[in-house]
C-alpha positions in Angstrom: 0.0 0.0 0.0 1.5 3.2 -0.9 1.1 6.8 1.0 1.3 9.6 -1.7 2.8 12.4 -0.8 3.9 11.4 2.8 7.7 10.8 3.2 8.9 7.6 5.2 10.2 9.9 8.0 6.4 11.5 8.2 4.8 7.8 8.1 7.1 6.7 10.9 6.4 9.7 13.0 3.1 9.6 12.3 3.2 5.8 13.0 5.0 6.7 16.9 2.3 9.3 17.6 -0.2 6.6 16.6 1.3 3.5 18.9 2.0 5.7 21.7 -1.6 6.9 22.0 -3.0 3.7 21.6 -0.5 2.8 24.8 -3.4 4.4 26.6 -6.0 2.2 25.3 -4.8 -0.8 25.9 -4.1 -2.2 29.3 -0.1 -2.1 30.1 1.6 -5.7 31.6 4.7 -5.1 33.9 8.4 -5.9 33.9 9.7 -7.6 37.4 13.6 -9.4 37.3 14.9 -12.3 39.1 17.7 -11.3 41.9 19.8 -14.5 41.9 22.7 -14.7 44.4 24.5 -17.4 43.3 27.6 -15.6 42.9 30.4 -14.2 45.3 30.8 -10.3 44.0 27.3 -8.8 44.2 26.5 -5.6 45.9 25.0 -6.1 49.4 21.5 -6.1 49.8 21.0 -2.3 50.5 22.8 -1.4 47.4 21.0 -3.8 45.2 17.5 -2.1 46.7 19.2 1.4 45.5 19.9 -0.1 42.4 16.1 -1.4 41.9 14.8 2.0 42.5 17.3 3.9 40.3 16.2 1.7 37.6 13.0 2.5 38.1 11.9 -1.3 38.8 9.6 -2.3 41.2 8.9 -5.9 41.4 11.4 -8.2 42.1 11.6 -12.3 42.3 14.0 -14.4 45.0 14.6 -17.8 45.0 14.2 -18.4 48.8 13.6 -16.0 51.7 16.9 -14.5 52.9 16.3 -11.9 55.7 18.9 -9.9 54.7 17.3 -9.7 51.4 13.6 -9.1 52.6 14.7 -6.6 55.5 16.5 -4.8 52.6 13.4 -4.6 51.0 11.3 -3.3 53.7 9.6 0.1 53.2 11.2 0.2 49.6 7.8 0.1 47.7 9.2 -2.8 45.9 7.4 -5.9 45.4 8.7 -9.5 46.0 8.0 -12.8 45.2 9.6 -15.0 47.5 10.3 -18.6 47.1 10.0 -22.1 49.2 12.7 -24.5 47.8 12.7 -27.6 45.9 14.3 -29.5 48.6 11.4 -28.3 51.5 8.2 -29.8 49.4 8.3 -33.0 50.5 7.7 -31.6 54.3 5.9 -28.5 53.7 3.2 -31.3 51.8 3.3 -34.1 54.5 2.9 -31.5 57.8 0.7 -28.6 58.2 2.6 -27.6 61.6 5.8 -27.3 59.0 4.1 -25.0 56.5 2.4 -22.7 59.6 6.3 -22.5 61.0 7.7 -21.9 57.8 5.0 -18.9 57.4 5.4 -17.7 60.8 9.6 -17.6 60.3 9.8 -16.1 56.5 6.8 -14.6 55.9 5.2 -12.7 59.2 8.0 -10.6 60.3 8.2 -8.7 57.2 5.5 -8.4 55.7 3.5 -5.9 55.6 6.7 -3.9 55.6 8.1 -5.9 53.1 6.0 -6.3 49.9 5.7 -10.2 49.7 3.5 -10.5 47.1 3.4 -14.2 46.2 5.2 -17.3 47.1 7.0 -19.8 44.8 6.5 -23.3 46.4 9.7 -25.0 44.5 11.0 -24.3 40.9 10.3 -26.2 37.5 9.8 -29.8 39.5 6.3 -31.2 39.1 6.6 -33.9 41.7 3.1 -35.2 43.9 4.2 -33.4 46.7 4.0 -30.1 45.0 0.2 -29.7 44.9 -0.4 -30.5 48.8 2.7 -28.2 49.4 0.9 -25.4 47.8 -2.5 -26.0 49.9 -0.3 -26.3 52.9 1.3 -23.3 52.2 -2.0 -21.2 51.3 -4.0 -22.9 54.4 -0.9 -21.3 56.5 -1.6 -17.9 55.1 -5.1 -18.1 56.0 -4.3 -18.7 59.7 -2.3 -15.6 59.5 -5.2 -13.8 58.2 -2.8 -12.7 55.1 -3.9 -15.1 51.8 -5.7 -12.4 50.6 -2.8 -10.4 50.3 0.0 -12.9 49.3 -0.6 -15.4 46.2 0.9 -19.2 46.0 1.7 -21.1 42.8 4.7 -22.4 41.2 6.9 -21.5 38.1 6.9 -24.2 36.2 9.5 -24.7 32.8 8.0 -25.2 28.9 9.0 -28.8 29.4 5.4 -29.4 30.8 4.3 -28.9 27.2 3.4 -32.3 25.5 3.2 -30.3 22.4 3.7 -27.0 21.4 4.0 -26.2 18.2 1.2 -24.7 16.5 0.2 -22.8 19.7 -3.2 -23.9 19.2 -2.3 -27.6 19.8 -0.3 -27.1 23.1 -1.3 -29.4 26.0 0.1 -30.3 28.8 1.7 -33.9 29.3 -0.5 -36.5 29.0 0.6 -38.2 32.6 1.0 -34.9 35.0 -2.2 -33.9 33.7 -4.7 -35.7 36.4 -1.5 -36.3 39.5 -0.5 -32.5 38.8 -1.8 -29.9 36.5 -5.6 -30.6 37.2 -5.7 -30.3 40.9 -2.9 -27.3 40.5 -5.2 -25.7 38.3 -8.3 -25.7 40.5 -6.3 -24.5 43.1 -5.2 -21.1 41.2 -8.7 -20.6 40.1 -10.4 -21.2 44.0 -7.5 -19.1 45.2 -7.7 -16.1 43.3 -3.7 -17.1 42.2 -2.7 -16.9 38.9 -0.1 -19.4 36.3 3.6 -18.9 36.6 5.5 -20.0 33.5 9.1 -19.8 32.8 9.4 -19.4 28.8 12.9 -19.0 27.4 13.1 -18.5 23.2 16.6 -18.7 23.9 17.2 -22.5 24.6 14.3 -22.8 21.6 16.3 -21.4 19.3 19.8 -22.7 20.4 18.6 -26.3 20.1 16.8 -25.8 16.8 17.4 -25.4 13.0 13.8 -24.6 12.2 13.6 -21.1 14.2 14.7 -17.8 12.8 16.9 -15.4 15.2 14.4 -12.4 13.9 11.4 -14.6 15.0 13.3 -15.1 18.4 14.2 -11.5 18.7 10.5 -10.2 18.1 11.9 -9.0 14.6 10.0 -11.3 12.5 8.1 -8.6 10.3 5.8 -11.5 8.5 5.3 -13.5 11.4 4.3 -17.3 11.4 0.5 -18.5 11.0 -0.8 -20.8 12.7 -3.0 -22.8 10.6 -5.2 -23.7 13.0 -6.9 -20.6 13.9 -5.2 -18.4 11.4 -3.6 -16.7 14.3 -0.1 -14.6 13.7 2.5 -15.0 15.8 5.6 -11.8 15.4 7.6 -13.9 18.2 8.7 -16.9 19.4 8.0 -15.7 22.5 3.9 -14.9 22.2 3.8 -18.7 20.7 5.3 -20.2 23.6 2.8 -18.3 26.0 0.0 -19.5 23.6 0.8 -22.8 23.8 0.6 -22.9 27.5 -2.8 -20.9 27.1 -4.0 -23.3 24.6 -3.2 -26.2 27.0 -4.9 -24.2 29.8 -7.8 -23.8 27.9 -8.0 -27.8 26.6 -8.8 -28.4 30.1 -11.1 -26.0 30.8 -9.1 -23.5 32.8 -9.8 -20.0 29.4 -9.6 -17.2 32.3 -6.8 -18.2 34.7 -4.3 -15.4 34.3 -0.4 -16.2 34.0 2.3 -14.5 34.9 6.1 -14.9 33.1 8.3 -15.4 35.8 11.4 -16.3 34.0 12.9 -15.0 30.8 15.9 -13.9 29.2 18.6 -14.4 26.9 23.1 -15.0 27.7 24.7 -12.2 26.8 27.8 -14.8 26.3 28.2 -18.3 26.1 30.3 -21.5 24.4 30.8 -21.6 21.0 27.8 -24.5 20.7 25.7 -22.2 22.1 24.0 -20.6 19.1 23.1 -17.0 19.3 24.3 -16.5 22.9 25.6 -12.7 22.5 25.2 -9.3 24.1 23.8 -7.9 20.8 21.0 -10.8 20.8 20.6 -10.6 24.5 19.9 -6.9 24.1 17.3 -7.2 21.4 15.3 -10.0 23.3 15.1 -8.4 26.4 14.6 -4.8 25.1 12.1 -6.2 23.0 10.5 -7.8 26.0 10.3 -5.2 28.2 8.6 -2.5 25.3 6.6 -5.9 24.5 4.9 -6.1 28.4 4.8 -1.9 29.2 3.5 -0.8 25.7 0.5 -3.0 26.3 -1.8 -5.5 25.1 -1.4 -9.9 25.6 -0.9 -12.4 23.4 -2.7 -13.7 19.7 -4.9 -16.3 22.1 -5.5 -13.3 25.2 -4.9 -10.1 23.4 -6.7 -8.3 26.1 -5.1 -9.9 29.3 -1.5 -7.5 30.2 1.9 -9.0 30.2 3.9 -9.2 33.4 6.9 -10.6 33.1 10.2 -10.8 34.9 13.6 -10.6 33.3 16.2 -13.6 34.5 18.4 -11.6 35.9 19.7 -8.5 37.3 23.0 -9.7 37.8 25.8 -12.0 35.9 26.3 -15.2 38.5 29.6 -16.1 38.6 29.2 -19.5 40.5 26.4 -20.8 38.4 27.4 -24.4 37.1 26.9 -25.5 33.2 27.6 -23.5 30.2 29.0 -20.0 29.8 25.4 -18.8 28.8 24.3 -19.9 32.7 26.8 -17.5 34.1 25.7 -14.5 31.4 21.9 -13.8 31.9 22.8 -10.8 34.0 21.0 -7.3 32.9 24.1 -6.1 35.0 27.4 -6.9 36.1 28.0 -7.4 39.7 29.8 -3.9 39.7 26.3 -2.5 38.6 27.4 -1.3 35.3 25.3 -2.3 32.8 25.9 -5.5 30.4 23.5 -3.3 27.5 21.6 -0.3 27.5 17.6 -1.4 27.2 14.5 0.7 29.1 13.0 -0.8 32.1 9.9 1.7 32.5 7.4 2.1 30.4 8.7 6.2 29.8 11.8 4.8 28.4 9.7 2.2 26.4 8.0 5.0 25.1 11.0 6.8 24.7 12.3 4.9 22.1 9.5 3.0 20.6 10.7 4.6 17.4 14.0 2.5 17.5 11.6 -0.5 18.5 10.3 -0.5 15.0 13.4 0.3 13.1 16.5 -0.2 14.4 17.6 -2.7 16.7 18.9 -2.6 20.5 22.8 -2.3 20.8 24.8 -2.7 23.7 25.6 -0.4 26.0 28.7 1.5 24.7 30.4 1.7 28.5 31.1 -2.4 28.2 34.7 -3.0 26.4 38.1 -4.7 27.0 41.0 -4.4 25.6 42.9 -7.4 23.9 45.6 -8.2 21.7 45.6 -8.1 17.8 45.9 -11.8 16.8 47.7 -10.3 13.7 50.2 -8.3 15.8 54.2 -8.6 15.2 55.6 -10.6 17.9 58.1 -8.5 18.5 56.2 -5.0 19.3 53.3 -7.3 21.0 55.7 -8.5 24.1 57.2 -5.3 24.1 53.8 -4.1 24.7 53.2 -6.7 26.8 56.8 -6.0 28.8 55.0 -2.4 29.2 52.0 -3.1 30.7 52.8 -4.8 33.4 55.9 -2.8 34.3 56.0 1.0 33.8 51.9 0.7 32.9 51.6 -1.2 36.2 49.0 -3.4 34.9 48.1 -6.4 37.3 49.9 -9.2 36.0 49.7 -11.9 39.0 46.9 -13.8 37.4 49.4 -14.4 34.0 52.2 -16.0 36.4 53.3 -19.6 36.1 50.5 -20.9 38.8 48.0 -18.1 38.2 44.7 -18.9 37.2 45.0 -16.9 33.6 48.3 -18.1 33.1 46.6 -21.1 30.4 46.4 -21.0 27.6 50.3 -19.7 28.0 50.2 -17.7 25.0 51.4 -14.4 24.2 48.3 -13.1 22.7 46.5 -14.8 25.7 49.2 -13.2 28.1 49.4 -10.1 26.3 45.3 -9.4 26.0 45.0 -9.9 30.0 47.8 -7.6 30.8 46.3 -4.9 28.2 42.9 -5.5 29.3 44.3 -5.0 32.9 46.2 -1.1 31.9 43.0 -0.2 30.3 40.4 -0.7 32.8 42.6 0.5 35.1 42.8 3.8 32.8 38.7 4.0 33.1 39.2 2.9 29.4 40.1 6.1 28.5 40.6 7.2 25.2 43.9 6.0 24.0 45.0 3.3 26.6 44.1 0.6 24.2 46.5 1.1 21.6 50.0 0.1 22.7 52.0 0.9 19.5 48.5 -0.7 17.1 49.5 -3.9 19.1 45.6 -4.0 20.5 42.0 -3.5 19.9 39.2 -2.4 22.1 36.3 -5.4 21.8 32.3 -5.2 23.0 32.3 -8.9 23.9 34.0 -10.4 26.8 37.4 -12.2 25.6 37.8 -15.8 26.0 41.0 -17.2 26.5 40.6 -20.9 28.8 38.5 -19.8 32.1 40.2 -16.8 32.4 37.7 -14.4 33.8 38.6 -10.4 31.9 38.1 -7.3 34.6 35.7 -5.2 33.2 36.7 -2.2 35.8 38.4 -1.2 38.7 36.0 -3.3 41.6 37.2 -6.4 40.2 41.2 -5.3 40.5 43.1 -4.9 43.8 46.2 -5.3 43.9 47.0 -1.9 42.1 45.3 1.4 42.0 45.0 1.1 45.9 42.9 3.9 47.7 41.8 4.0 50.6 38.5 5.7 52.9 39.5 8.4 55.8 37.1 10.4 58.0 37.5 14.2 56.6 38.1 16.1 59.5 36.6 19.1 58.3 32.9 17.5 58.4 32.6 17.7 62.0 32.3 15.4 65.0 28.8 14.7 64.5 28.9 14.0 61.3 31.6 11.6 61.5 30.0 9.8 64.6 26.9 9.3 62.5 28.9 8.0 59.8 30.8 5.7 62.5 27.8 4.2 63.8 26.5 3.8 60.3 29.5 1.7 58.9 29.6 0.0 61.8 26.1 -0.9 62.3 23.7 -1.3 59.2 26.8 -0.6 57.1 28.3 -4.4 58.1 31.7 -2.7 58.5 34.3 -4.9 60.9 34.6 -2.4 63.5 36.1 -5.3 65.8 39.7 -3.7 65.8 38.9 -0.5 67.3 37.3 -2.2 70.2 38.8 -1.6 73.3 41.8 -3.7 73.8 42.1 -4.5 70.4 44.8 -3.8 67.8 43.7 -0.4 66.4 42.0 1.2 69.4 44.9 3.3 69.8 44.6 6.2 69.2 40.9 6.8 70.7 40.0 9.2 68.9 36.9 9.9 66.6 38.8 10.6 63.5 41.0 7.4 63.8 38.3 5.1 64.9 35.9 6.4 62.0 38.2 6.3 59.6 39.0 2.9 60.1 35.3 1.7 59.8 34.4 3.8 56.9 37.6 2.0 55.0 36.1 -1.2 55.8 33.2 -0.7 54.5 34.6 0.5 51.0 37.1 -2.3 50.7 34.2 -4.8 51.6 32.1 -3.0 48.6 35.1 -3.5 46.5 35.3 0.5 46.5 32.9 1.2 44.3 32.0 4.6 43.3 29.7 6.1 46.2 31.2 3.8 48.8 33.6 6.6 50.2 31.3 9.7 51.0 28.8 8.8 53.9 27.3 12.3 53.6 30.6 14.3 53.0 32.5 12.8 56.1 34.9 10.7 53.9 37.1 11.1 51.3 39.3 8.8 49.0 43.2 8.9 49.7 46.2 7.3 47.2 48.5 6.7 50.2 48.1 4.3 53.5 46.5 6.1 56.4 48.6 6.4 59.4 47.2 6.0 62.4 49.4 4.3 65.0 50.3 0.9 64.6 47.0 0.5 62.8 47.0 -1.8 59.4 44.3 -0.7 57.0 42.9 -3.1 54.7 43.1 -2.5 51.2 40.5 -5.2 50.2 38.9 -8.2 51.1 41.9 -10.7 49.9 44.4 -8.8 52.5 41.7 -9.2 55.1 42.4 -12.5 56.2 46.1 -11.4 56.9 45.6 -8.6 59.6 42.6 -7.3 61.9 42.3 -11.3 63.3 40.5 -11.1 66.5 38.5 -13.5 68.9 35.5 -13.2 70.9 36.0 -15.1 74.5 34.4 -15.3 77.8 35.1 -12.4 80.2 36.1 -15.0 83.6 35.4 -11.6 85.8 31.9 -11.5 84.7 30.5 -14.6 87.2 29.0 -17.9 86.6 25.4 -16.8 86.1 25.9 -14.3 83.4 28.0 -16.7 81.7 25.9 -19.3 81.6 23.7 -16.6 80.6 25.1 -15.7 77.8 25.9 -19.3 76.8 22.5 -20.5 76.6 21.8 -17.5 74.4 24.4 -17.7 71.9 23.7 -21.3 71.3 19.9 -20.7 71.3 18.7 -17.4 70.2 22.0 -16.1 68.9 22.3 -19.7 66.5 26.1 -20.3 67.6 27.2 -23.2 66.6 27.8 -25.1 69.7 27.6 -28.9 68.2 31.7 -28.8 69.0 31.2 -28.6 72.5 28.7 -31.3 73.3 29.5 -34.4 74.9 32.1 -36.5 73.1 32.7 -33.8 70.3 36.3 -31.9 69.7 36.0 -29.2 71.8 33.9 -30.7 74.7 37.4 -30.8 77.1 38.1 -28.6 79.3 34.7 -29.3 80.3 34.7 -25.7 81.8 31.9 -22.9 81.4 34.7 -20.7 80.5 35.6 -22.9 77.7 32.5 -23.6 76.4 31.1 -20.1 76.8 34.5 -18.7 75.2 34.0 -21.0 72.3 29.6 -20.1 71.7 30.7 -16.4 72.1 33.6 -16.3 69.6 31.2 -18.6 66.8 28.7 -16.4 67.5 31.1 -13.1 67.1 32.5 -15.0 63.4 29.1 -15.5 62.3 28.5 -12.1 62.6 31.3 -10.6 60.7 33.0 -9.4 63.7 30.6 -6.7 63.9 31.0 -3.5 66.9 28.4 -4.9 69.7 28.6 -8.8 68.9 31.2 -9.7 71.2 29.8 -8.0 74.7 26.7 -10.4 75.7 26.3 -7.8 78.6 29.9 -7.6 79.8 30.3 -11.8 79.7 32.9 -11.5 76.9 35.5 -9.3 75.4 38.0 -9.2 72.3 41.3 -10.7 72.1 43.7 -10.5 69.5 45.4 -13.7 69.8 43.9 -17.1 69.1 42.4 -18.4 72.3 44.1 -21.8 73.8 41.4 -24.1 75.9 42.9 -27.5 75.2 43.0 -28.6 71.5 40.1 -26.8 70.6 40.5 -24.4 67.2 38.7 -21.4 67.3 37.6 -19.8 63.8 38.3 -16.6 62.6 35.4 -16.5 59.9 33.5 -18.4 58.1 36.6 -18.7 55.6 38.0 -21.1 57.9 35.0 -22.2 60.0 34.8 -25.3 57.0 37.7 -26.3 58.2 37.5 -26.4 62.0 34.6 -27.6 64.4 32.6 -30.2 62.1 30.6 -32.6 63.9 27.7 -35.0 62.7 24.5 -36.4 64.1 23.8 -40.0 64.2 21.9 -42.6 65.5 22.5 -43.6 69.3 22.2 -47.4 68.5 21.9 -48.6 72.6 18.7 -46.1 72.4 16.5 -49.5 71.1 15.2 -49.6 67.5 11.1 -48.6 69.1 13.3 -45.2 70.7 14.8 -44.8 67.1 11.9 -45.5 65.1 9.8 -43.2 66.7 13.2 -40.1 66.3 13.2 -41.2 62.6 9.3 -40.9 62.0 9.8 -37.5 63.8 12.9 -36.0 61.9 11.7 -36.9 58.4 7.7 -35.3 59.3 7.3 -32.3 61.7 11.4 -31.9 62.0 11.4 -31.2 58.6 14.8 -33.1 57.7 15.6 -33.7 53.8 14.7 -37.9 53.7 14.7 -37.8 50.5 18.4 -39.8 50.1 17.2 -42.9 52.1 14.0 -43.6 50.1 14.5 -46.5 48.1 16.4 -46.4 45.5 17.9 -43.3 46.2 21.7 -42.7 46.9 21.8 -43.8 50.8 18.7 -45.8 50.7 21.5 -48.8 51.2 22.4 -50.1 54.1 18.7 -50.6 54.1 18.9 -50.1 58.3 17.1 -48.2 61.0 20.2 -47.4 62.1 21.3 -46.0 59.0 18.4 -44.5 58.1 17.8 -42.6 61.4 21.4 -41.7 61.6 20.9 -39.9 58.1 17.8 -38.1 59.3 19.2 -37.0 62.6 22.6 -35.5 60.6 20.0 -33.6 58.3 17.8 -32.2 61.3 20.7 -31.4 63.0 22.4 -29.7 60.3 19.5 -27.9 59.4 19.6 -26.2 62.7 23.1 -25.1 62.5 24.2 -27.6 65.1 22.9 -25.5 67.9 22.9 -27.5 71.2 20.0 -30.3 71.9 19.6 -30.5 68.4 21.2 -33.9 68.1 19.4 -35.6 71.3 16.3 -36.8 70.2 15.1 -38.4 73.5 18.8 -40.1 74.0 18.5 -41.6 70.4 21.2 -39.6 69.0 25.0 -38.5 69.6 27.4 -36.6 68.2 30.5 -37.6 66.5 33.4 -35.7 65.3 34.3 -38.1 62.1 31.7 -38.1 59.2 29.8 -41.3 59.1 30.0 -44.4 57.5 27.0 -45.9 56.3 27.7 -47.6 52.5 28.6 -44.9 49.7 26.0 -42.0 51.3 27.4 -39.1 51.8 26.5 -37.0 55.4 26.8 -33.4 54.8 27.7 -30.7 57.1 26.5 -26.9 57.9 29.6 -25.7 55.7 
């Protein structure tokens, strides 16, 4: 169809003007991500809540109820969908008491506070426990008077689909139908919850020769027909949320709602994996997001909104499997973004006219620097000899030993150490050049496992800085900023305890500066980390304070600022004892190491004991300013404490190492006494049995003894060791060497 007389610009104007209006007709879905932790280098809590808001997002998915995460959370105006895990079904379906304490322990003490929204009982697993779980779950919320509030379901993956293709034909498979997705179904409905799906065009696409990356990438300008209803499809993505419609709908279920609550695309992965790039992960998503906010559903529900959430807001570093697994990240843990996309429906808007012709690119602030494969040996070591001399590039990792230092190339070599100068250089204009030996790059390099810095948070060991109170904001503001980083802030603020090794010099300025350097080292010093209101500032050069030691990041913290946590002997018996029975109740010490027969048990002192709760407890806690006082009972010492042959840990870096003990079965107890502490453990103790059902790995030695002594080690685990949680009526005991029992494994706490 031709426009006389109207140029292309004027039709595509005229065509925003047109789309955006409609926006206002047509209901608008939402956009939520997934905040996966599996990883050791994300932004604490707080700053991941700051992060949420800046972007404008406010929904957000968890895979399990961390109270850091949810007190983080609290007052932010940011929903959350929480999660009970995989492993907890089986218990949460066979006890009501289980479900009602789970409730009363994740759920009650934050919300209202905490927007908790809806609750994920378990994650793509369709097993007959999941159904009761959920009921379980929801009856629990009604005794809490809060089910009208908080929805239950369960995200469930596309492999449910018996078919799929054409969308009209989905259904669901033929076996889970009655067991699973009937009975879930009626459940939704009666409870007012809605369908979660977890759709990925990605692993489609990647496993398929038949799908186009433009019908993947919403880019598909034809579209595909489905010639069953004559319905066209634009993207992958609306066909794979038909076909779970369609299979919705073959069973009689055409107005439950569904929500998305997993979908993205790698913005890297192995070279199998086919179209696992920042370019195409930037499209998809993008697309997404403008897909959900600008309005309207799906061919089969055009009328019911989109509300999806994005897998995820940050890279995960210790994900297992492919490359892609580690890569779904929106951002990287130093909170720069992987690509440029909108989040809000105003920058959805906003460039609706590059929706339609051009497609999303990657943010321009991602690049490395590597090594010209063509380069001239020569001029590339010299280059190389550069960087991590006069340049002062880090060059540990490329040593003999070093985790970069395979594949021992010189381009391999060379691209690290180049990569290292440049970030370093805030990839500055000309730092990636070294005589035309190197090239700046949007993708990450990929030379073995080696892991390229994509700024300064992820260096240390040049570049130092360090955080000092500036003495020019005042005493008030610096003891604000002192009880901040030492308090919510999660700065270790033990070594300026009295006593301790940088108490000296008392002062305000010496004693804040040494927290507020804590807590930017522990943040990686990330931009922002160093200001607390104007009473810090960043220095190039050690502070001097006495004979204190300042950290310079977390890998030097395990060499200095070591400090214990033991009983004070002048403080008496009873608030010893005290203090005792709190840290290894309340406070969750881990006191399995001093009962009965365990490693640290002699001296059978209260001293001992109570010096061992208190410093676990202390540990546990980071070593934070307050946790080692249990009203005057203990006190700091910076020397490891002797009581007999007993190891106390200085973190929970070593605590793996130190301390383990196991729970198993008492076998004088009588097998009625043992029965009877099994049958408990596995139902209202809520230990993981699953291992010694039959067939399973530790189902063999088929034994009560066995068994129970499996059970027990999970319940007891499961409680952190705390003391009495390995008695079970005299049918347990503690041992200090992990069980034997066949090939089964017993874990520990650690």
């Amino acid at each position: 169809m031709a426009f006389y007389g109207l140029s292309s610009g004027f039709f595509f104007s005229f065509l925003f003007l047109f789309l955006s209006n409609l926006i206002t007709l047509v209901a608008s879905g939402s956009i939520g991500v997934n905040y996966g932790r599996v990883a050791n280098n994300l932004p604490l809590p707080p700053q991941v809540v700051q992060l949420l808001k800046a972007q404008g997002l406010t929904k957000v998915k968890i895979f399990d109820t961390d109270s850091n995460v949810l007190s983080a959370l609290s007052g932010s105006g940011i929903s959350v969908t929480v999660a009970l895990p995989n492993e907890q079904l089986s218990s949460a379906a066979a006890s009501q008491s289980y479900t009602d304490n789970w409730v009363q322990t994740n759920i009650i003490p934050y919300y209202p506070k905490t927007l908790i929204d809806a609750i994920a009982v378990g994650n793509e697993v369709t097993p007959p426990s999941l159904v009761p779980a959920m009921k379980n779950i929801y009856a629990s919320l009604l005794k809490y008077d809060v089910a009208s509030k908080i929805k239950v379901s369960s995200p469930l993956a596309l492999s449910i689909l018996q078919s799929s293709y054409p969308p009209s034909s989905g259904s669901f498979q033929s076996d889970l139908i009655e067991p699973v997705f009937k009975p879930m179904l009626n459940f939704l409905k009666q409870t007012g919850s809605y369908f979660m799906i977890n759709a990925y065009p990605f692993f489609a696409y990647s496993g398929s020769t038949d799908i186009s990356l433009d019908y993947a990438l919403f880019q598909d300008g034809k579209g595909v027909t489905d010639p069953n209803n004559g319905l066209v499809y634009k993207s992958l993505f609306e066909a794979q949320l038909d076909a779970v419609y369609a299979s919705m709908n073959a069973l009689g279920f055409n107005d439950l709602k569904m929500v998305v609550t997993e979908t993205g695309w790698p913005s890297n992965g192995d070279a199998n994996e086919k179209g696992a790039n920042i370019v195409n992960a930037a499209k998809h998503n993008g697309n997404v997001v403008r897909r959900a906010l600008t309005g309207g559903g799906t061919p089969l529900r055009p009328n019911e909104p989109l509300n999806v959430y994005i897998f995820a807001l940050f890279n995960e570093n210790q994900k297992g499997g492919p490359t892609s697994e580690r890569n779904f990240g929106l951002f990287y843990p130093n909170q720069v973004k992987v690509y440029d996309i909108p989040l809000t429906l105003e920058g959805a808007k906003s460039t609706m006219d590059k929706w339609i012709k051009d497609p999303v690119t990657p943010s321009p602030q991602v690049s490395w620097c590597v090594a010209k494969g063509d380069a001239e040996e020569k001029k590339l070591q010299e280059a190389l000899d550069y960087a991590c001399g006069q340049g002062a590039a880090d060059c540990s990792l490329i040593q003999k030993g070093g985790k970069c230092y395979d594949p021992n190339t010189l381009e391999a070599h060379a691209s690290y150490a180049f990569n290292s100068y440049y970030q370093k250089n805030s990839r500055g204009s000309g730092t990636c050049d070294f005589g035309g030996t190197a090239k700046v790059v949007t993708e990450p390099p990929k030379f073995g496992n080696c892991e390229f810095s994509t700024g300064e948070a992820s260096v240390n060991k040049v570049g130092q800085t360090w955080c000092v109170a500036n003495g020019a904001a005042g005493a008030k503001k610096l003891q604000e900023a002192l009880d901040y980083a030492c308090g919510e802030g999660k700065a270790d603020c033990s070594p300026i305890q009295k006593g301790a090794a940088c108490y000296d010099p008392n002062t305000l300025e010496a004693h804040a500066s040494y927290a507020l350097n804590s807590y930017y080292q522990k943040n990686s010093r990330r931009s922002g980390t160093c200001d607390f209101g104007g009473a810090a500032k960043v220095i190039t050069e050690s502070p001097k304070f006495g004979n204190c030691e300042f950290s310079t990041g977390e890998a030097s913290e395990s060499k200095v600022e070591q400090t214990w946590c033991v009983a004070n002997s002048v403080a008496g018996d009873k608030i010893l004892q005290e203090a005792l029975d709190y840290a290894c109740g309340q406070g969750g010490a881990d006191c399995g190491p001093i009962q009965n027969g365990a490693k640290c048990y002699e001296p059978n002192t209260l001293e001992a004991h109570a010096s061992y709760a208190f410093n676990n407890y202390y540990q546990k806690n980071s070593r934070r300013s307050g946790t080692c006082d249990f009203g005057g009972a203990a006190k700091v010492v910076t020397e490891s404490p002797k009581f007999g042959n007993c190891e106390f840990s200085t973190g929970a870096v070593t605590a793996s190492k130190v301390g383990q003990t196991w729970c198993v079965a008492n076998s004088e107890a009588g097998e009625a006494k043992l029965q009877a502490a099994l049958d408990y453990a596995c139902g209202e103790g809520g230990a993981d049995c699953r291992p010694i059902q039959e067939g399973s790995t530790c189902y063999d030695p088929n034994t009560l003894e066995a068994h129970a002594s499996y059970a027990f080690n999970s319940y007891y685990q499961k409680n952190s060791r705390r003391s009495g949680t390995c008695d079970f009526g005299g049918a347990a005991k503690v041992v200090t060497q992990s069980p034997k029992f066949g090939n089964c494994e017993y874990p520990t706490s650690y």
